[in-house]
N, C-alpha and C positions, 0 to 999 in steps of 0.2 A: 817360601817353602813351608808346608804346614809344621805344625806345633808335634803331631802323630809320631811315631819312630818312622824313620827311612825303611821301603821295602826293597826287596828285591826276587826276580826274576831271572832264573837258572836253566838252560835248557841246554839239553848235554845229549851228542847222537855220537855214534860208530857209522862214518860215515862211507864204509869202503864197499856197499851195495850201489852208490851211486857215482856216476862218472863224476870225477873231480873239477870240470869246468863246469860242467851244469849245477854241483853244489854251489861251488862258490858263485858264480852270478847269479845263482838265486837267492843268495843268501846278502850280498854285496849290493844288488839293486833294486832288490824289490823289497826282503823279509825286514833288516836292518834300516833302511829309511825308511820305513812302512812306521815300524816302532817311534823312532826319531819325530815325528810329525805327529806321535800323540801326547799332549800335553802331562806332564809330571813324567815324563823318561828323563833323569838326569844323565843318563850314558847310555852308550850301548858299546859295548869290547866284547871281540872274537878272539877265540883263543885252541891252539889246537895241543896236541897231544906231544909233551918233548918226550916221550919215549915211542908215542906210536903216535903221528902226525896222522890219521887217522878216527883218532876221537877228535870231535869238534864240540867246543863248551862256547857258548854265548853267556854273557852277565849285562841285566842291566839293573841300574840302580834307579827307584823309584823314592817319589818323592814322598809317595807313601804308598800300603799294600793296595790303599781304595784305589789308586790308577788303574787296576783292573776290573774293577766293576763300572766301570765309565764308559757310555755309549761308545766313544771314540777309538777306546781300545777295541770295547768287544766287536765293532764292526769291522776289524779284522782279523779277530780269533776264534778260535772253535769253528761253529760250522759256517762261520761267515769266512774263515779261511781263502784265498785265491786258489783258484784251479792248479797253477804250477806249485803254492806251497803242500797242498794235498798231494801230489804227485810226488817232490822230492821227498817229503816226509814221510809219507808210503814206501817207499825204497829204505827209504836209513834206518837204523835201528837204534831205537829210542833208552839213552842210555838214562835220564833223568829229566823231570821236570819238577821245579823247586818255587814253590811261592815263601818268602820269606821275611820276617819282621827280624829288621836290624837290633842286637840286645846295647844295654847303656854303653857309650852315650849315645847313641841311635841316631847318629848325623852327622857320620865321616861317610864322606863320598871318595868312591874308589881316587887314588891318584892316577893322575896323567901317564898315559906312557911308559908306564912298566913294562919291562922286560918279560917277566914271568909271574906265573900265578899260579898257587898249591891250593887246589878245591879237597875240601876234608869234612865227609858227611858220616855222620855216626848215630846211634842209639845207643842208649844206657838202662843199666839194670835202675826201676824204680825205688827199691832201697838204696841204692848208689848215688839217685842223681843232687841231692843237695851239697854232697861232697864233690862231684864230679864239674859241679856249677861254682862252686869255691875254687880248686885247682885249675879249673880254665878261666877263671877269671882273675884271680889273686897271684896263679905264677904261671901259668901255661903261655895265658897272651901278652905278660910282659915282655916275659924271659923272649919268647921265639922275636919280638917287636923290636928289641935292644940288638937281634942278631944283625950284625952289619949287612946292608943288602937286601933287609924289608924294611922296604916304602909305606908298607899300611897290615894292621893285621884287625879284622874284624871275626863278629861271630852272630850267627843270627839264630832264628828259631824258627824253624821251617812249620807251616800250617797249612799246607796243601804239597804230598810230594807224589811225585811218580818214578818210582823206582823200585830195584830189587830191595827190600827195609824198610821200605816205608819211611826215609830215616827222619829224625824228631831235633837235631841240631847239625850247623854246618859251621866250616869256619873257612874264611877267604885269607890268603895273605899275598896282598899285591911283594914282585920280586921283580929286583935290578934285572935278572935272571934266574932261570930254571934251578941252573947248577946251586942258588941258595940254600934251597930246600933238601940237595943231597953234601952239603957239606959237613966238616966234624964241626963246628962251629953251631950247627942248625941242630945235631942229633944231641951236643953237649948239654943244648939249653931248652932239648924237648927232653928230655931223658932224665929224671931225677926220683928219686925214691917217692915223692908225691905220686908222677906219674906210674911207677910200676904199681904201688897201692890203686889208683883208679881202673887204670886198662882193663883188669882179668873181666870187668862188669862192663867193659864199651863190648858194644858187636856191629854187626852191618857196616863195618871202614869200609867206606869209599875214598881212598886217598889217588887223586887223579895231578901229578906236575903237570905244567902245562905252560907254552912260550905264546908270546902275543902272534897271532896272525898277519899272516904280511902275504900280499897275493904275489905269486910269483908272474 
C-alpha cells in the first residue's frame, strides 16, 4: 500500500428518477466491478438511505487519491463513461461526488460488513477552522469512536467535491447499525459544550444515515 494517506471516493444519487431494477443491476454488474478491477480500489460498499431508501451513497477506499489519475481508472470515467452508465446517471439526481484524502492516521480501511454508515459533510467559518480541527479531532472522533456500536469513525479532507457547499471536510463512521447514530448514547457523546462553541461557524451539513445495501 503506498506510504500517501488513503483516499477516498464518495458518490451519492437520489435515486427515485430511475427504475429500481435498472439502478441496481447497473450499479451491481457493471458500475461496481468496473471499479473493483482497477488497481488501488481497496473496497467498494453500497449503501442506501435508512430513512429514505432512495438516496444511494457508494464509498470506495483508495489506496491513494492518485488511483484516479491512472489510465485504468480514467478509462472508465468521465467521458470514457459506458453507454448504460451515462444513461442511468442521466436520470438520477446527483446528490454528491467527493474526492477525498483520509486526515491522520490516514490508513484505516473501512471495516467489513457494517451494518450502517453516518456520511457527515460540512464547511467551516475560516476563523473557526483551527479550533473546529482541534474539537473533531481531540474530542469529537473519540468520544462518537467509544460510542458502543461504531466499528470505525474516520474523517477526511475532501479536494474535489460536487455538491450543494462545495463542502471542505467529511467524516465517515462505519455502524453495527443505522439506529447508532440516532441513539441517546450517540447525541450524549456528540453533544458537549466544545461542540455547541464550534457549530454556530459549521454550515452546508450534509448529514446523510444510511444501512448497507442488500439486493432484495
Amino acid at each position: 500500500m503506498s506510504s500517501n494517506p488513503m483516499g477516498l471516493l464518495v458518490a451519492g444519487f437520489d435515486s427515485a428518477p430511475v427504475n429500481p431494477d435498472e439502478f441496481n443491476d447497473w450499479y451491481d454488474t457493471e458500475h461496481v466491478p468496473e471499479r473493483r478491477r482497477v488497481p488501488g480500489f481497496v473496497n467498494c460498499e453500497r449503501w442506501v438511505g435508512a430513512e429514505n431508501p432512495g438516496l444511494s451513497i457508494a464509498t470506495y477506499d483508495l489506496e491513494s487519491l492518485d488511483v484516479l489519475k491512472t489510465g485504468a481508472y480514467r478509462a472508465i470515467a468521465g467521458e470514457n463513461l459506458s453507454p448504460w452508465s451515462k444513461r442511468v446517471i442521466g436520470k438520477a439526481k446527483r446528490l454528491c461526488r467527493f474526492e477525498a484524502v483520509q486526515m491522520p492516521p490516514g490508513d484505516v480501511v473501512a471495516p467489513a460488513q457494517a451494518g450502517g454508515l453516518l456520511l457527515f459533510a460540512m464547511n467551516v467559518a475560516p476563523q473557526a477552522e483551527s479550533d473546529f480541527n482541534a474539537w473533531y479531532d481531540e474530542e469529537h472522533i473519540p468520544r462518537l469512536a467509544a460510542v458502543t456500536g461504531c466499528l470505525s469513525a474516520r474523517r477526511f479532507t475532501i479536494v474535489d467535491a460536487v455538491s450543494d457547499g462545495r463542502h471542505r471536510y467529511l467524516a465517515l463512521y462505519h455502524l453495527s447499525s443505522p439506529e447508532v447514530c440516532a441513539s441517546k448514547a450517540w447525541e450524549e457523546a456528540a453533544v458537549t459544550p466544545w461542540t455547541r462553541k464550534v457549530r454556530p461557524f459549521t454550515r452546508d451539513r450534509m448529514r446523510i444515515p444510511l444501512r448497507r445495501y442488500e439486493r432484495e
